[in-house]
Phi, psi and omega in degrees: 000154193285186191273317183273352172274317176306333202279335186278314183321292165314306180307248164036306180293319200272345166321286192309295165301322203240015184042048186276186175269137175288028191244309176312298166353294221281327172259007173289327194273297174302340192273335169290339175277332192278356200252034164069011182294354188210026159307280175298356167277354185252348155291308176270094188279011186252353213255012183249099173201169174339284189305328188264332166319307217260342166274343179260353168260343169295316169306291150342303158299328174322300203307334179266011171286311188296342173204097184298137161315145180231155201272000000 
């Protein structure tokens, strides 16, 4: 999957999984591309799949206990 079908794949997950709003998703995601979380998946077209979609929205969401969304 291309790099922007992978980043909505991960929004998509954490929708699902974590019963956000797709707008909260969308800054979990977007703030993991900004602090470089997905640097080697925009290198690596093999590191985009399913299976790695769904450790990295886990990861992601771990991550935003640490720094809560702000409204």
């Amino acid at each position: 999957m291309t790099y922007e079908e992978y980043l909505d794949e991960v929004t998509t997950l954490i929708t699902e999984l974590y019963d956000l709003t797709d707008a909260d998703a969308i800054k979990l995601v977007v703030r993991a591309q900004a602090d470089e979380f997905f640097v080697a998946h925009d290198d690596h077209e093999s590191m985009r799949t399913e299976e790695r979609a769904m450790q990295d929205a886990r990861t992601i969401y771990k991550q935003r206990k640490k720094t809560p969304l702000k409204k």
